[in-house]
MMTF fields as JSON, N, C-alpha, C and O atoms, coordinates in Angstrom:
{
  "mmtfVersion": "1.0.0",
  "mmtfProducer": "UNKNOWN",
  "numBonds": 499,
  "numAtoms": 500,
  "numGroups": 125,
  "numChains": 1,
  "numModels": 1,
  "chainsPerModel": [1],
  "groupsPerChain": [125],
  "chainIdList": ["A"],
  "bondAtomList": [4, 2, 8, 6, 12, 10, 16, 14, 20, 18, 24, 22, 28, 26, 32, 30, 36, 34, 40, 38, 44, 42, 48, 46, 52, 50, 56, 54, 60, 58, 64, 62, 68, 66, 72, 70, 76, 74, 80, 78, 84, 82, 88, 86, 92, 90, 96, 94, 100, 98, 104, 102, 108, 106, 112, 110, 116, 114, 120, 118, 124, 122, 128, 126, 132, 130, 136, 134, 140, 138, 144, 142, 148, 146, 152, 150, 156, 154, 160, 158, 164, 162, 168, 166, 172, 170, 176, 174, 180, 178, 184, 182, 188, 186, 192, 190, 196, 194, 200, 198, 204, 202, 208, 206, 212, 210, 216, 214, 220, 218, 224, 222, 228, 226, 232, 230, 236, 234, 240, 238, 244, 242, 248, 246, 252, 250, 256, 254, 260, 258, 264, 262, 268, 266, 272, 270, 276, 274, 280, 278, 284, 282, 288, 286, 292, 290, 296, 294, 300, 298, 304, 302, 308, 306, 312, 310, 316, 314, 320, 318, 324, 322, 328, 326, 332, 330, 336, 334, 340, 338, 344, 342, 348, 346, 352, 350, 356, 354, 360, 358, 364, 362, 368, 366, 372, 370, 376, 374, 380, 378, 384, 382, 388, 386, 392, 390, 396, 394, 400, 398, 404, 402, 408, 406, 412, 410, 416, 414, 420, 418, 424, 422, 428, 426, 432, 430, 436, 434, 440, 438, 444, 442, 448, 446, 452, 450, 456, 454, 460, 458, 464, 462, 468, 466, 472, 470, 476, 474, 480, 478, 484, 482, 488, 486, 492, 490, 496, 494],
  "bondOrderList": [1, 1, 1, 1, 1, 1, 1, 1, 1, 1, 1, 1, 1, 1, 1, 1, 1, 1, 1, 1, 1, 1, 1, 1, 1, 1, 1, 1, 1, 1, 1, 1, 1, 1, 1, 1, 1, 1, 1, 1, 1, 1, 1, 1, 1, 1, 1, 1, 1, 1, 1, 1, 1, 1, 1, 1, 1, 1, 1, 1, 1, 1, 1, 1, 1, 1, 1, 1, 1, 1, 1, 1, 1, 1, 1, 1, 1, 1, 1, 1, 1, 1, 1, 1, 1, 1, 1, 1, 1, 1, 1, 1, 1, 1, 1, 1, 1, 1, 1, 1, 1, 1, 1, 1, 1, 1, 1, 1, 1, 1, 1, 1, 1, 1, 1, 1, 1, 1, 1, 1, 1, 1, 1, 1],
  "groupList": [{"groupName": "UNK", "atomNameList": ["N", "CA", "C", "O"], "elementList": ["N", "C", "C", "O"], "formalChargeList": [0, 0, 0, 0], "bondAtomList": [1, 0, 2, 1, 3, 2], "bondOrderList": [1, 1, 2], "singleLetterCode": "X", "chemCompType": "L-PEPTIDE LINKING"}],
  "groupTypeList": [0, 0, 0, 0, 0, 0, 0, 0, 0, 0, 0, 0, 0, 0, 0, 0, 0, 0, 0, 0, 0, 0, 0, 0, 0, 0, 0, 0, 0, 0, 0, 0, 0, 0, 0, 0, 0, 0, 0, 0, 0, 0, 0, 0, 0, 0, 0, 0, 0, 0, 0, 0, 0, 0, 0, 0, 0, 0, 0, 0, 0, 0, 0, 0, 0, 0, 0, 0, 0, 0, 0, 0, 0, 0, 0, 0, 0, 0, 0, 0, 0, 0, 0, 0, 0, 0, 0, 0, 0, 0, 0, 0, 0, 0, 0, 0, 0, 0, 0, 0, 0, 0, 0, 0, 0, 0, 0, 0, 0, 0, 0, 0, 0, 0, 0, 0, 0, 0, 0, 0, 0, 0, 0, 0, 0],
  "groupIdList": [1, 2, 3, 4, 5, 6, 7, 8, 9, 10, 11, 12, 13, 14, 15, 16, 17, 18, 19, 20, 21, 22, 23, 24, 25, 26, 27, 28, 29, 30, 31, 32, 33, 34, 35, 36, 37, 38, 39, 40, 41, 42, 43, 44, 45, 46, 47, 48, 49, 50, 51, 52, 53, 54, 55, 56, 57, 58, 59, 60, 61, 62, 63, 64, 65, 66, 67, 68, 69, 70, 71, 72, 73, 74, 75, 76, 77, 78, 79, 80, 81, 82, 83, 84, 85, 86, 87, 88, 89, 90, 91, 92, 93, 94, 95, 96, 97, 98, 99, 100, 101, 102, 103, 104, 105, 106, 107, 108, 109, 110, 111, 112, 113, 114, 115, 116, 117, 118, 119, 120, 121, 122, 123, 124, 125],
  "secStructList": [7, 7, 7, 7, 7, 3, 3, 7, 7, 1, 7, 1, 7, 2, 2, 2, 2, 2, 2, 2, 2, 2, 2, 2, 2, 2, 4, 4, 4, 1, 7, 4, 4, 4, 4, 1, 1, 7, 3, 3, 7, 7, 6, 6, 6, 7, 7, 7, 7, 7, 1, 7, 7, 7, 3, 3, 7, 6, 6, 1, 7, 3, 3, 7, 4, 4, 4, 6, 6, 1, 5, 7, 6, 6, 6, 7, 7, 5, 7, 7, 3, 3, 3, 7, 7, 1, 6, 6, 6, 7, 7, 7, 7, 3, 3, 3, 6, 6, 6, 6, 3, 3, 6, 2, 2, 2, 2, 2, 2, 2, 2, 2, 2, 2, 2, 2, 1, 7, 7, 7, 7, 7, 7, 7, 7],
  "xCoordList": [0.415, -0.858, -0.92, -0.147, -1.675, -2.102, -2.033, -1.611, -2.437, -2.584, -2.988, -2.529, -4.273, -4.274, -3.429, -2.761, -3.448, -2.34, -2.878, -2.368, -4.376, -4.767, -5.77, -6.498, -5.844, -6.495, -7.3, -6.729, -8.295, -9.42, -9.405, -9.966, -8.462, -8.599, -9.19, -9.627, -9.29, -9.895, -8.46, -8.488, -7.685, -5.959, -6.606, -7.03, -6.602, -6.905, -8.544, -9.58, -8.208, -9.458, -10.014, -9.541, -11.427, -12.479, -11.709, -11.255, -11.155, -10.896, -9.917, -10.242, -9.079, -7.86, -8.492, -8.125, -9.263, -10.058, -11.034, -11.506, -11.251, -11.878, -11.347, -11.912, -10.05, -9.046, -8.331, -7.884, -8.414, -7.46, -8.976, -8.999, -9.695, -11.139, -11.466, -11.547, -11.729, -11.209, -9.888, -9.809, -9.016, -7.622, -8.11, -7.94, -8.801, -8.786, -9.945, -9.977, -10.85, -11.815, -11.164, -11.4, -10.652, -10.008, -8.888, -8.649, -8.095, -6.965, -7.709, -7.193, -8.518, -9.14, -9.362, -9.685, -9.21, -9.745, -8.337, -8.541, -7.221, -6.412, -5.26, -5.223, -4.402, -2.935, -2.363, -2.301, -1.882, -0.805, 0.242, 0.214, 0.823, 1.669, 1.083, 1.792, 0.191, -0.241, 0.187, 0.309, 0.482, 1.357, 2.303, 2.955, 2.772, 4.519, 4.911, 5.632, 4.402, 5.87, 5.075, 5.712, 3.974, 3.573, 4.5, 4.734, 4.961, 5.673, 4.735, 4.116, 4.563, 3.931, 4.954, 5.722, 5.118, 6.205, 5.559, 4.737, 6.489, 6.233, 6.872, 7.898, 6.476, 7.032, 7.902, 9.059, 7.736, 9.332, 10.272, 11.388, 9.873, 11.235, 11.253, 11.686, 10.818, 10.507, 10.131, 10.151, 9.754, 9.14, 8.561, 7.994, 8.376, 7.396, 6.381, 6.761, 5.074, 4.344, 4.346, 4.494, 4.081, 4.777, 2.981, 2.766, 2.048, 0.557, 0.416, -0.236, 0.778, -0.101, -1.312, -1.754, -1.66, -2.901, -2.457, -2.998, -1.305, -0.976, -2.186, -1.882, -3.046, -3.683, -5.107, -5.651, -5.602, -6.683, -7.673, -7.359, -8.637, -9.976, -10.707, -10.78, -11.16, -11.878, -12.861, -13.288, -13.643, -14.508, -13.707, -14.361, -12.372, -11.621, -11.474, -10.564, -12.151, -11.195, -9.828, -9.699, -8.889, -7.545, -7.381, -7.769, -6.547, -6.502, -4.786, -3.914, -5.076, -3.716, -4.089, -4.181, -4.477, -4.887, -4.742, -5.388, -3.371, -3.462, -3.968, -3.688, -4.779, -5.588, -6.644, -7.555, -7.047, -9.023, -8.487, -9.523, -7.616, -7.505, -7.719, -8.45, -7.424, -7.311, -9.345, -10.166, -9.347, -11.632, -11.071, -10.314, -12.144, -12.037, -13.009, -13.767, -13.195, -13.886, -14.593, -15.247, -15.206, -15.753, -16.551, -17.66, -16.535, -17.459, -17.873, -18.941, -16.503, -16.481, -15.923, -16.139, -15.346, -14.683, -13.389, -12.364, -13.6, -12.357, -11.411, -11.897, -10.003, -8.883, -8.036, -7.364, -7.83, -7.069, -5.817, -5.018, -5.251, -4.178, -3.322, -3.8, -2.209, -1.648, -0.775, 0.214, -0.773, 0.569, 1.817, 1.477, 2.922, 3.982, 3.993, 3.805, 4.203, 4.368, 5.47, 6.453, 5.514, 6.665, 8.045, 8.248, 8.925, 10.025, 10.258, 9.382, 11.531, 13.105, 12.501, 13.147, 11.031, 11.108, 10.499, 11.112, 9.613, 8.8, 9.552, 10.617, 8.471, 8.786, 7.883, 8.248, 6.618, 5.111, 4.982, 4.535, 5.295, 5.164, 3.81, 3.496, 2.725, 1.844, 1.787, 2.426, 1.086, 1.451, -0.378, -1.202, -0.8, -1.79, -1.581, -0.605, -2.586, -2.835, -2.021, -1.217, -2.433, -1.715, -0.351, 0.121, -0.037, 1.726, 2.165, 3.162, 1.736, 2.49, 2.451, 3.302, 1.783, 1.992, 2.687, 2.452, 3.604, 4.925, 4.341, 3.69, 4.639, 4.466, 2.922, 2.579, 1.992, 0.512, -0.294, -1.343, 0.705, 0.235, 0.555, -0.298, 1.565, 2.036, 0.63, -0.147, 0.615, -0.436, -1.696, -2.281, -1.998, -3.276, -3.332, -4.087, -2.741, -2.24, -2.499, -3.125, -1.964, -2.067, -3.742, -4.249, -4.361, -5.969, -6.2, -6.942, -6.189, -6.937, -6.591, -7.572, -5.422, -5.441, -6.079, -6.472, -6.211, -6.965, -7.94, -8.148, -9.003, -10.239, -10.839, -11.977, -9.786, -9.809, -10.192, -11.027, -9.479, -9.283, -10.21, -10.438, -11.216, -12.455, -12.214, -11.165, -13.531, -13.295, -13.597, -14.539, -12.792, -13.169, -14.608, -15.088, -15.495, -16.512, -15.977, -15.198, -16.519, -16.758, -17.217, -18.063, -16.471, -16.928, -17.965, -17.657, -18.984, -20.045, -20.002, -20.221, -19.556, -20.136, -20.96, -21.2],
  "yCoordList": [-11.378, -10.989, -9.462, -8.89, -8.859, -7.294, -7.128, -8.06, -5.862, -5.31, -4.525, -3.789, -3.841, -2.297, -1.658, -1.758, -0.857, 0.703, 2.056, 3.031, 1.89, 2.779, 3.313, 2.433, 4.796, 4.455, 5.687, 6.269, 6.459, 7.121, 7.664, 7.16, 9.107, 9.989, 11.204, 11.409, 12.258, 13.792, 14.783, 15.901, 14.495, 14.714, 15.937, 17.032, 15.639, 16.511, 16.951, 16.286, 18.669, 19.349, 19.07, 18.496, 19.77, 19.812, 20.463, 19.689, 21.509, 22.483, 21.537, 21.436, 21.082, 20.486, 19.041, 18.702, 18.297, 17.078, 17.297, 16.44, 18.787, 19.53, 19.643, 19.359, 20.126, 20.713, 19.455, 19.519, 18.2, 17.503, 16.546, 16.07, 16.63, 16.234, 16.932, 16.373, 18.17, 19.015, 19.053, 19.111, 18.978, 18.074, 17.111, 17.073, 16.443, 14.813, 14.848, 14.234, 15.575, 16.051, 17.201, 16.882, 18.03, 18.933, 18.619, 19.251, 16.975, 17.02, 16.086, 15.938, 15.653, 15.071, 15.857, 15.386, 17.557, 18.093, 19.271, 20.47, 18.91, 20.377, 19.444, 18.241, 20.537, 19.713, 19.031, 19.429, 18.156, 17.164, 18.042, 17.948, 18.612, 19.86, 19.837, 19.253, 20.206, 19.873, 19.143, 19.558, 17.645, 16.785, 16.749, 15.895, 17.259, 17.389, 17.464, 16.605, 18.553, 18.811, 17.85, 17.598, 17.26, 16.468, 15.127, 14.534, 14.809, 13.606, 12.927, 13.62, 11.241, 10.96, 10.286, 9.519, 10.448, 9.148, 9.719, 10.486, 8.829, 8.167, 10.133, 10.429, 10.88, 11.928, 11.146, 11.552, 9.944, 9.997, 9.266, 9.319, 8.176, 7.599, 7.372, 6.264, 8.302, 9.041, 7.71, 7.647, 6.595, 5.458, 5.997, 6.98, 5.377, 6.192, 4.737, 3.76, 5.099, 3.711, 3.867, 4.807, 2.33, 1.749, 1.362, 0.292, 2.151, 1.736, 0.569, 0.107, -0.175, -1.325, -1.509, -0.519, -2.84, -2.526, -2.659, -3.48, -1.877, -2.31, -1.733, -1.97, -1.224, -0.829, -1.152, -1.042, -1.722, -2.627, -1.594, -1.142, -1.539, -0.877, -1.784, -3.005, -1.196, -1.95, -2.676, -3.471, -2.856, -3.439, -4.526, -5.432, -4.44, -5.862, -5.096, -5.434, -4.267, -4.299, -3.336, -2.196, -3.96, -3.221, -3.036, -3.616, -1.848, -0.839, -0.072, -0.089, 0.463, 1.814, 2.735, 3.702, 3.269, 4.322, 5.869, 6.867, 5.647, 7.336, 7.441, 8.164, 6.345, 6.713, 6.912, 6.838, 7.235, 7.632, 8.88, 9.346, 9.381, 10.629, 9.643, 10.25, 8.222, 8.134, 7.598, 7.522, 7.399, 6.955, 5.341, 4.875, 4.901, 3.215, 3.254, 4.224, 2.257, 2.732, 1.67, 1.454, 0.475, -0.158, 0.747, 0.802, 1.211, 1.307, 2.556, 2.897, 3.724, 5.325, 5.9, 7.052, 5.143, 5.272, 6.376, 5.99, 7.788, 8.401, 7.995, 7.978, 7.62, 7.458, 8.591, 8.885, 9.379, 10.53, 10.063, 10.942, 9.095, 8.699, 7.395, 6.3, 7.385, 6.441, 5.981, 6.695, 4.702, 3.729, 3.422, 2.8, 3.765, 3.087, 1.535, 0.877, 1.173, -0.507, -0.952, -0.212, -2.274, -3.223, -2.91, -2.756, -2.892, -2.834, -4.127, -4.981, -4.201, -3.089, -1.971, -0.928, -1.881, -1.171, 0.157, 1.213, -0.036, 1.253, 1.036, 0.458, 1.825, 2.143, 1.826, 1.884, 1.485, 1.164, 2.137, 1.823, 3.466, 4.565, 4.924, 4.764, 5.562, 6.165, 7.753, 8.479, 8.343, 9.632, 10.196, 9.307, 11.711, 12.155, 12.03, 12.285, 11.659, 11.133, 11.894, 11.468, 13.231, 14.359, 15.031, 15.526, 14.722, 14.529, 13.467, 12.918, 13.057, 11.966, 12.804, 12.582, 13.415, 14.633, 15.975, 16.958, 15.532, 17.258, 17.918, 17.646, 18.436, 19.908, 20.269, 21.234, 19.297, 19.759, 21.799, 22.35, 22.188, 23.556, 24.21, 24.786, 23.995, 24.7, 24.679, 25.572, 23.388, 22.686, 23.446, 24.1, 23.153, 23.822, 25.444, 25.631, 26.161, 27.482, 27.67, 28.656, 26.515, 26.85, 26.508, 27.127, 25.206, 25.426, 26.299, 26.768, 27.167, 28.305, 29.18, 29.676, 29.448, 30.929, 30.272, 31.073, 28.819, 28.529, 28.329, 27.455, 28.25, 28.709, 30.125, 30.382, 31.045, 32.456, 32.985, 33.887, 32.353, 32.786, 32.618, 31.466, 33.778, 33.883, 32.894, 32.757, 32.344, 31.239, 32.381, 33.161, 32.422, 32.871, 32.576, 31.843, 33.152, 32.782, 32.58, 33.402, 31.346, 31.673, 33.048, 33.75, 33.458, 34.235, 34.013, 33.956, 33.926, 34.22, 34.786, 35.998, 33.8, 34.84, 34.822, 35.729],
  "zCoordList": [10.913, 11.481, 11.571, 12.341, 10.931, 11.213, 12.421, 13.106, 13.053, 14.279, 14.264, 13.39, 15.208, 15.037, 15.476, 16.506, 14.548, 14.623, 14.469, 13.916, 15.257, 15.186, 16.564, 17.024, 17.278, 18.351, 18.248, 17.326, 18.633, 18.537, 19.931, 20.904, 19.889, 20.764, 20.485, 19.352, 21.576, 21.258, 21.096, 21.611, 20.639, 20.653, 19.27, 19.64, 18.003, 17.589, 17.304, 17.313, 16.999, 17.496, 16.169, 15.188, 16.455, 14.936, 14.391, 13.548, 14.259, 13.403, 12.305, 11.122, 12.686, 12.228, 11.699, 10.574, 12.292, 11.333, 10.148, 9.401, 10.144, 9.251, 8.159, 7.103, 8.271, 7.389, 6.441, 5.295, 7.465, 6.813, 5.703, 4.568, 6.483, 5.137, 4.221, 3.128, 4.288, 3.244, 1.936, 0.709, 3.104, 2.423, 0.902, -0.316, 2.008, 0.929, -0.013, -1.08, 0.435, -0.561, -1.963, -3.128, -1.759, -2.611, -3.815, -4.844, -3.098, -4.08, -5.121, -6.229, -4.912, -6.421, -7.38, -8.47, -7.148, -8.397, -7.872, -8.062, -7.349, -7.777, -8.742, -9.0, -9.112, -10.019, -9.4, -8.236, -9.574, -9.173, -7.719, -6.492, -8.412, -7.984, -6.711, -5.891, -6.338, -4.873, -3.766, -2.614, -4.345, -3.611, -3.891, -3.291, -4.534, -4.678, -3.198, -2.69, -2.487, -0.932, -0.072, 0.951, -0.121, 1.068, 0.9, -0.153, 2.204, 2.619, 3.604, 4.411, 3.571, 4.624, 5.524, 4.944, 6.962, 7.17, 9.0, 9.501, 9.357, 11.473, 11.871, 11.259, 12.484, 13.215, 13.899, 13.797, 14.714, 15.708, 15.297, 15.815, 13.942, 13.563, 12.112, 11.797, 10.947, 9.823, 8.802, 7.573, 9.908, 8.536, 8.046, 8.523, 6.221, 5.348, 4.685, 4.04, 5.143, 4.629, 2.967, 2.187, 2.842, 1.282, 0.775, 0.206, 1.003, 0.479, 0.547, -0.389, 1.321, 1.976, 3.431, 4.013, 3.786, 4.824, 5.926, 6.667, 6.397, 7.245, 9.21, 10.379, 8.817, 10.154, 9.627, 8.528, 11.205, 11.214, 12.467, 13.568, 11.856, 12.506, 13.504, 13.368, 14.363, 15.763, 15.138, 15.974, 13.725, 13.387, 12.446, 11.93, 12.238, 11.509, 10.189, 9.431, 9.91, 8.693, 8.314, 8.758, 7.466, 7.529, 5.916, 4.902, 6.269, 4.909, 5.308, 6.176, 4.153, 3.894, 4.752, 3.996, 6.202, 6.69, 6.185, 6.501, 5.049, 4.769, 2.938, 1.982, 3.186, 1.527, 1.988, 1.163, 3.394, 3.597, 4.757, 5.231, 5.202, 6.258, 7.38, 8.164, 7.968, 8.899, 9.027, 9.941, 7.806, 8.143, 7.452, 6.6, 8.609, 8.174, 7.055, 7.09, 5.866, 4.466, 5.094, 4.074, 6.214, 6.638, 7.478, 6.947, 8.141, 9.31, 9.438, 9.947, 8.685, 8.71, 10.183, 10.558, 10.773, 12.276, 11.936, 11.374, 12.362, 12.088, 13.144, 14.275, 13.019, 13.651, 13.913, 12.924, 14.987, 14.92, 15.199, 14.877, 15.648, 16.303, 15.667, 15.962, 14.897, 13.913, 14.476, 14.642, 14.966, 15.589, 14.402, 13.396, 14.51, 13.485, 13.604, 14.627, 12.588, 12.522, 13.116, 13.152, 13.705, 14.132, 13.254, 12.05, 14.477, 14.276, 13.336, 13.206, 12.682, 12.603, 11.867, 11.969, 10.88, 9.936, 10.752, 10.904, 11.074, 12.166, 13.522, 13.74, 14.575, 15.53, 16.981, 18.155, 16.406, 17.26, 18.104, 19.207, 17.88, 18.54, 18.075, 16.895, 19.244, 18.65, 18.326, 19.088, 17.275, 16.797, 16.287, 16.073, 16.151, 15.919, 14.173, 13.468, 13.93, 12.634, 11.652, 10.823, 11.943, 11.427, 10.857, 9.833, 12.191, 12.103, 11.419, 11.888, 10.516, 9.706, 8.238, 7.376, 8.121, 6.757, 7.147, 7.85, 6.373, 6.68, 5.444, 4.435, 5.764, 5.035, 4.73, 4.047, 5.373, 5.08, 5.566, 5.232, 6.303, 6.594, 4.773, 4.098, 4.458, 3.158, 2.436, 2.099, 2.342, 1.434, 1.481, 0.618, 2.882, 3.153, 2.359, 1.406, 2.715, 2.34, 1.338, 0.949, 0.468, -0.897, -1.691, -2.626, -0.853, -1.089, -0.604, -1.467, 0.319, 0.635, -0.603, -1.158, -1.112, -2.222, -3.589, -4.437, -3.866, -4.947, -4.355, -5.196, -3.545, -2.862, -3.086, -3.48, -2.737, -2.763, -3.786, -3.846, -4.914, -6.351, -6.948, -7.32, -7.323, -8.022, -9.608, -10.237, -9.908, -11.097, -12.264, -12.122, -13.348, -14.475, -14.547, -13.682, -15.653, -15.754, -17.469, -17.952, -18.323, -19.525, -20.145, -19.591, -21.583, -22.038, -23.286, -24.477, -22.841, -24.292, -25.063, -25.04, -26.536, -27.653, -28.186, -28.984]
}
């Protein structure tokens, strides 16, 4: 039986739910290379989810939570707050959505200087 594993606090700010939609909007069009250093896994007991459904939204439906940033693709309910799954394998600790991507500041960093970076323009001949 699923469970939610997911709970909808003010834990993180706009700024930072901004960033991580941005996030998920952006890597559809940067290199691969991008996700290279991101890891997803539990901050307090480093489970790493295996892309299954394992978290279920207050409206029933359950998904992979870290293939939408933590948005139910049912209802559009952002989740800031990610429960680890039942033991032995998780931990049922709850954690800010966030903290389950290491190394996402790098990341970010690095969309900002390809942001920065003026686009060639074609040259006309």
């Amino acid at each position: 039986m699923t469970q939610s594993y997911l709970r909808k606090s003010g834990k993180a700010g706009p700024g930072k739910v901004c960033m991580i939609a941005i996030f998920f909007y952006l890597n559809r069009s940067l290199p691969l290379n991008f996700m290279d250093s991101l890891k997803i896994r539990c901050p307090k007991c480093k489970w790493e989810p295996d892309g299954k459904p394992y978290w279920q939204c207050s409206c029933g439906h359950v998904w992979d939570t870290f293939t939408t940033g933590g948005r139910c693709p049912a209802c559009q309910k952002v989740w800031e707050d990610t429960c680890c799954i039942y033991p032995p394998a998780g931990c049922l600790q709850w954690s800010p959505h966030l903290d389950w991507y290491e190394h996402l500041d790098n990341i970010l960093l690095e969309i900002r200087e390809v942001i920065a970076t003026p686009v060639k323009k074609p040259v006309e001949e």
